[in-house]
NUVO-586298 format. One record per residue: residue number from 1; residue in one letter; chain; y, x, z of N, C-alpha, C, CB in turn. Coordinates in pm, 1 decimal, always signed. Last residue first. Glycine has a CB too. Layout:
NUM/A/A/Y/X/Z/Y/X/Z/Y/X/Z/Y/X/Z
...
REM end
This chain:
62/X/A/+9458.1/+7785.6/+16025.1/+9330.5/+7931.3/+16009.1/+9232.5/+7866.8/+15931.6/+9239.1/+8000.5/+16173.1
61/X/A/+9588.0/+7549.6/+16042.4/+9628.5/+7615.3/+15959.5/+9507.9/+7749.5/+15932.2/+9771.0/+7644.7/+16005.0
60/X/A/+9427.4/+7432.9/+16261.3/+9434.0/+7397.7/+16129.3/+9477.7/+7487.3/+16031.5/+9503.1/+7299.6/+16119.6
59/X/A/+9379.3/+7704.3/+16482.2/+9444.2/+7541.6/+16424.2/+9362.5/+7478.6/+16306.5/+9615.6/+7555.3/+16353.6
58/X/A/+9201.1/+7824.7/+16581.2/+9312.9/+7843.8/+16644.2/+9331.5/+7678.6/+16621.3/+9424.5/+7965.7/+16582.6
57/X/A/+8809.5/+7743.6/+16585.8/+8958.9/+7763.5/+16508.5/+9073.4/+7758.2/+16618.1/+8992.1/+7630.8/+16387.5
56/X/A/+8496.0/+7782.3/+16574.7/+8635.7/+7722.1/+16696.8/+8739.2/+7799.1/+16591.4/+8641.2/+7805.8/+16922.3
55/X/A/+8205.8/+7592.7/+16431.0/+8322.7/+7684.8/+16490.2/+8408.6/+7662.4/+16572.5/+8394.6/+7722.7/+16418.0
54/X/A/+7872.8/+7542.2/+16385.6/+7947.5/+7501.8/+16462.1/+8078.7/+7645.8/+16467.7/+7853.5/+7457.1/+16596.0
53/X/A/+7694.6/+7411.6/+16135.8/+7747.6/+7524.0/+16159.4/+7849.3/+7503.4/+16270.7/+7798.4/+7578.7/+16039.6
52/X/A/+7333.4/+7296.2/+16127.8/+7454.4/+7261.9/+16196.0/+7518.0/+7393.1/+16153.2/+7445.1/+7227.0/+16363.0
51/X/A/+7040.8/+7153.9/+16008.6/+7106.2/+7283.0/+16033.1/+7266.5/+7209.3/+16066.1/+7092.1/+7406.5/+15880.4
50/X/A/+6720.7/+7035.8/+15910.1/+6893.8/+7007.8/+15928.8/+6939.9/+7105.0/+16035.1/+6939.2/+6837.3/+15987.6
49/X/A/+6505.9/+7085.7/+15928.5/+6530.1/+7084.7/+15791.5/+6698.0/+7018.4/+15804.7/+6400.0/+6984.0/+15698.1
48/X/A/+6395.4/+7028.2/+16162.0/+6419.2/+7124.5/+16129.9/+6481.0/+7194.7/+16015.8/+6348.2/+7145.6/+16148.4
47/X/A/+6437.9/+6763.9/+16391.1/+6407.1/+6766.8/+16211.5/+6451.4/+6935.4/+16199.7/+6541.7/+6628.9/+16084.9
46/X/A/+6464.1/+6775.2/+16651.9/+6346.1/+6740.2/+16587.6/+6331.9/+6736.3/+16412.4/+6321.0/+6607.4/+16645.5
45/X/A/+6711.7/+6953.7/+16616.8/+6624.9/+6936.2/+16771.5/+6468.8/+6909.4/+16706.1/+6690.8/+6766.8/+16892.4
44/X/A/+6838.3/+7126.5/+16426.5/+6836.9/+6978.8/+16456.5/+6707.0/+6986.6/+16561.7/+6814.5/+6868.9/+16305.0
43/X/A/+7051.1/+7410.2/+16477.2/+6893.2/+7374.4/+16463.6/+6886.8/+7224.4/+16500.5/+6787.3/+7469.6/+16572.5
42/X/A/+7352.1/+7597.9/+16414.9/+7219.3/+7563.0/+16510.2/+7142.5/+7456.3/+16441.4/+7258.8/+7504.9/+16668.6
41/X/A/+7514.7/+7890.6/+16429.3/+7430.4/+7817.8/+16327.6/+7332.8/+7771.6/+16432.7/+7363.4/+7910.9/+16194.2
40/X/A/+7876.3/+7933.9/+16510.9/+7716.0/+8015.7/+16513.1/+7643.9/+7924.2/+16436.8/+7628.7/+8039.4/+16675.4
39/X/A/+8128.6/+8136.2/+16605.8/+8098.6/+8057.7/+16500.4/+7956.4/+8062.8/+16482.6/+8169.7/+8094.5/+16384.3
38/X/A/+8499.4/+8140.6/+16688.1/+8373.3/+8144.8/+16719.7/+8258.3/+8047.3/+16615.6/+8379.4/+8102.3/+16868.4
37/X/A/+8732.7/+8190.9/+16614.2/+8721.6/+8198.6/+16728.6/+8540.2/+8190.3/+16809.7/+8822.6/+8091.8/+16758.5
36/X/A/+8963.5/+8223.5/+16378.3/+8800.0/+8167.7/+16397.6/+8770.1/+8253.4/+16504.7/+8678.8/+8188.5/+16259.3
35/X/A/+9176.8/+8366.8/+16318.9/+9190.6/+8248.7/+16363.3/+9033.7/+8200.7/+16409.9/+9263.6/+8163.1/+16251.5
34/X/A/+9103.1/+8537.8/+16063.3/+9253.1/+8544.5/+16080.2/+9221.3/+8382.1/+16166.8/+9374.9/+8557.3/+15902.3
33/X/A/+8754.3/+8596.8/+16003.1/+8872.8/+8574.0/+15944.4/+8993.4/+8530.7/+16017.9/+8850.5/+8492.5/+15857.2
32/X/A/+8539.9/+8684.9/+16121.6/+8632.1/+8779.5/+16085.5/+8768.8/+8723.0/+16019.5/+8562.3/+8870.4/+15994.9
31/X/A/+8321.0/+8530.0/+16056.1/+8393.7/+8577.6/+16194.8/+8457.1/+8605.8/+16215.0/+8383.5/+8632.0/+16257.1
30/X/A/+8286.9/+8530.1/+15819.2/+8374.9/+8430.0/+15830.6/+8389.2/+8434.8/+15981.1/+8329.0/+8294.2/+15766.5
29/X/A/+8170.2/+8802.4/+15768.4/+8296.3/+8781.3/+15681.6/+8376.7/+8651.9/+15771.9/+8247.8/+8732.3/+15498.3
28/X/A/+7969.9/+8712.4/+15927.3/+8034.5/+8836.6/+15970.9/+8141.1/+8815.3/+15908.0/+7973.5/+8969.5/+15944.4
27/X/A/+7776.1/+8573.3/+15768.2/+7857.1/+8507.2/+15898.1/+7968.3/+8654.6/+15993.8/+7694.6/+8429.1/+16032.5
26/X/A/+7722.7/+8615.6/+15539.9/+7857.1/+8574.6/+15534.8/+7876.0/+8544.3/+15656.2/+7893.3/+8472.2/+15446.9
25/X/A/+7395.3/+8684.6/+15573.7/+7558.0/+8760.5/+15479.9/+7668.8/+8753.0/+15481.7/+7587.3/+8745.5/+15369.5
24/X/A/+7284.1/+8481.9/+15661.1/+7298.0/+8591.9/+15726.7/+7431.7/+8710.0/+15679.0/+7158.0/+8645.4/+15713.7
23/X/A/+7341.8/+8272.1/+15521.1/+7429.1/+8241.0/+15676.4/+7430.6/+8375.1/+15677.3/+7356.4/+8151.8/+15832.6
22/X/A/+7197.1/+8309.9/+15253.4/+7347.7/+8298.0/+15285.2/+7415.4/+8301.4/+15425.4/+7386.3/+8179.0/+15235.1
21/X/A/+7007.2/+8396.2/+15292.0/+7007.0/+8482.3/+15217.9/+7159.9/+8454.1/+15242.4/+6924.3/+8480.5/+15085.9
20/X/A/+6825.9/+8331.9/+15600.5/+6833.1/+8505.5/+15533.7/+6945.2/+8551.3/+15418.1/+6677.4/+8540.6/+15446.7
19/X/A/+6916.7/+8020.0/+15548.7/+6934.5/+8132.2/+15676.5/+6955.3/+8294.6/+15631.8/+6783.2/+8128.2/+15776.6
18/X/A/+6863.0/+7959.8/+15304.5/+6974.6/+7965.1/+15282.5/+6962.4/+8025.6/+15425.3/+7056.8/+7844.2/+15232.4
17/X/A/+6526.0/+8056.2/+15369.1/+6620.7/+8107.2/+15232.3/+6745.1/+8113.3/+15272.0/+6623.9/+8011.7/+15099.5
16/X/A/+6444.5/+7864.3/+15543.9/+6470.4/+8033.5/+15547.5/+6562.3/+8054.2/+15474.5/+6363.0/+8131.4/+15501.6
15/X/A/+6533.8/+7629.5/+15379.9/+6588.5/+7637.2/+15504.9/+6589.3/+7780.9/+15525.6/+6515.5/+7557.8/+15610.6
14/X/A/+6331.5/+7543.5/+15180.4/+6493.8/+7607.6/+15132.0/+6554.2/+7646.7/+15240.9/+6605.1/+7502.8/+15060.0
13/X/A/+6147.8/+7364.1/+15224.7/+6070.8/+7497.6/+15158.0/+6259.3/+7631.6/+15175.8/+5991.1/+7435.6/+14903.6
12/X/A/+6281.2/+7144.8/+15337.0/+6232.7/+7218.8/+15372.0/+6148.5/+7342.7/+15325.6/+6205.3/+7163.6/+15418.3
11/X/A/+6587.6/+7130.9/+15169.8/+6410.0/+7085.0/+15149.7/+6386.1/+7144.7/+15257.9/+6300.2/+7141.4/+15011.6
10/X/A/+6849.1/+7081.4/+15426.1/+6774.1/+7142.4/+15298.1/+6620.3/+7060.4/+15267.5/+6742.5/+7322.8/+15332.4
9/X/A/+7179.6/+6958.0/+15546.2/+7022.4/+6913.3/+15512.3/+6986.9/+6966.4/+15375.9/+6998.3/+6741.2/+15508.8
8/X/A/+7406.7/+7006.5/+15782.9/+7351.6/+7114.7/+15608.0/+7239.2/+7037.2/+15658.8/+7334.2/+7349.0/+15576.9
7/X/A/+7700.9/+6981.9/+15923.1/+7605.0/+6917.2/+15913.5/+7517.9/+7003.4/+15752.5/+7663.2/+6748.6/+15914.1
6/X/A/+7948.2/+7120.9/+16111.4/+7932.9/+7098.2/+15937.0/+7735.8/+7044.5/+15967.5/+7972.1/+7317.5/+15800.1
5/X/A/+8229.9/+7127.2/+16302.2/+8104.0/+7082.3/+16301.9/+8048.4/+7058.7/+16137.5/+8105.7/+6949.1/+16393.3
4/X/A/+8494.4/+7256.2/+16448.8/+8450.0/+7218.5/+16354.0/+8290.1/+7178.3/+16310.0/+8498.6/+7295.8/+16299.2
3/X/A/+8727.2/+7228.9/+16664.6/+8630.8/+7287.8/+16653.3/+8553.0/+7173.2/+16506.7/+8560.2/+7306.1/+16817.1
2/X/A/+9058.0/+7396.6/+16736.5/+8985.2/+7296.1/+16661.9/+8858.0/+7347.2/+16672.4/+9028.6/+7271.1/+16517.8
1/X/A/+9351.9/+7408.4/+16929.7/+9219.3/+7455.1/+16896.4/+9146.8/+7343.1/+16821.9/+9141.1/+7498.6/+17023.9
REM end
């Protein structure tokens, strides 16, 4: 199992935006793919303008 951690710093004017226009659209496609085990979007505690994507993968190879 792998878990994967992606770090995203926006402007802050850009944070809704890429939430509504990209996480919300594609987080179904990349739920869905052959091995991803789990996959959600979280929130920098005190900077709000940094975003996390956290997954779980079979392997490497998914």
């Amino acid at each position: 199992m792998i878990k994967r951690i992606v770090k995203l710093s926006f402007r802050e004017d850009a944070v809704q935006e890429f939430i509504s226009e990209v996480f919300e659209n594609s987080k179904t496609q990349i739920r869905a793919v052959e091995g991803c085990r789990h996959m959600e979007l979280l929130r920098h505690k005190t900077r709000p303008n940094v975003l996390f994507t956290l997954s779980i993968w079979d392997d490497e190879a998914a």
